[in-house]
C-alpha positions as CSV (number, residue, x, y, z in Angstrom):
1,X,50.6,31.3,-47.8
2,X,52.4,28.5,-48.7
3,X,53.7,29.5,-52.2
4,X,53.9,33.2,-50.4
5,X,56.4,31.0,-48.0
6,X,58.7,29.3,-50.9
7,X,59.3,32.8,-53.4
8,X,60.4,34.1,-50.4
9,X,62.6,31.3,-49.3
10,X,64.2,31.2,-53.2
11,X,64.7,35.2,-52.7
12,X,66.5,34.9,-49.4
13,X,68.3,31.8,-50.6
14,X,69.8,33.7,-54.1
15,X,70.6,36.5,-52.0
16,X,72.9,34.5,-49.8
17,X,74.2,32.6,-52.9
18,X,75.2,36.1,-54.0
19,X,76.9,37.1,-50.7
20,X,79.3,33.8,-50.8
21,X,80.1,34.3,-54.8
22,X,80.7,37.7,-54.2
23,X,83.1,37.2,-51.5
24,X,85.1,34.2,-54.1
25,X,85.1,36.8,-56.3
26,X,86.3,39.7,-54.2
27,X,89.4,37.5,-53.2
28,X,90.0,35.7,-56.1
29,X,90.4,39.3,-57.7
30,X,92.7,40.5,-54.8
31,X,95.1,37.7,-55.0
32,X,95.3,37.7,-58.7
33,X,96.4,41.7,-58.7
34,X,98.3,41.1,-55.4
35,X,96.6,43.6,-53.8
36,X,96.0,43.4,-49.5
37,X,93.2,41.9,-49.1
38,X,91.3,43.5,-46.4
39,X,89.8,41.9,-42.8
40,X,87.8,38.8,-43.4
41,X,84.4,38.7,-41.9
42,X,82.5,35.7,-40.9
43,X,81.9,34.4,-44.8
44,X,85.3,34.8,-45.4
45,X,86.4,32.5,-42.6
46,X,84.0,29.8,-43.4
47,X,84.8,29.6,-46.8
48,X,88.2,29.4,-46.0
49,X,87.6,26.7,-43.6
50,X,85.2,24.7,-46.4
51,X,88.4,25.3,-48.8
52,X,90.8,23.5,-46.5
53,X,88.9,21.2,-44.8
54,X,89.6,22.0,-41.5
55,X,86.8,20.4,-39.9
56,X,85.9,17.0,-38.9
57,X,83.0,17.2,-41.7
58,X,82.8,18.5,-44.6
59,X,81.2,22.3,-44.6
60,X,78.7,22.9,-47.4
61,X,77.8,26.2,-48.9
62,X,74.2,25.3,-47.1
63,X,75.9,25.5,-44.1
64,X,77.3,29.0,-44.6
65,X,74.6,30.4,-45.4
66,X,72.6,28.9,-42.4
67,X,75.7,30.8,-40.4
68,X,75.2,34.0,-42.3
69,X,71.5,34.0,-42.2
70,X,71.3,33.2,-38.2
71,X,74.0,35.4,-38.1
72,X,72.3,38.2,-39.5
73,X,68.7,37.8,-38.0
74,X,70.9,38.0,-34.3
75,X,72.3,41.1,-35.1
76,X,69.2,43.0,-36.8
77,X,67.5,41.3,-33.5
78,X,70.0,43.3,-31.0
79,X,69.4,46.8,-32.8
80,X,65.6,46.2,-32.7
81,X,66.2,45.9,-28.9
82,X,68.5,48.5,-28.2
């Protein structure tokens, strides 16, 4: 189980690493080619916030994608209910 347990923690843990790169990415792209950038969601406010340092400690990636994943659980959580 165990093993079982840790592939599937690497899988979820890549996908979220993909998620907050893809984001970088998508706005790193916009601002070069000056285009409007459209609404930021959730990632895109807490990587801003990590970028400026906003907070009274420092916000890792870890911590982003702790946000996302809870994030994300809560939501799938409320349609399985409704």
């Amino acid at each position: 189980m165990r093993p079982r347990l840790e592939k599937l923690h690497g899988e979820i843990n890549k996908t979220l690493e993909n998620i907050i790169n893809e984001h970088k990415e998508y706005k790193r792209a916009a601002t070069t080619h000056r285009q409007d950038y459209e609404v930021d969601d959730l990632v895109d406010i807490l990587l801003r916030i990590q970028a400026r340092g906003e907070l009274e400690f420092p916000l890792t990636t870890n911590n982003i994608k702790a946000v996302n994943l809870v994030s994300t659980l809560v939501l799938f959580q409320k349609q399985m209910l409704a």
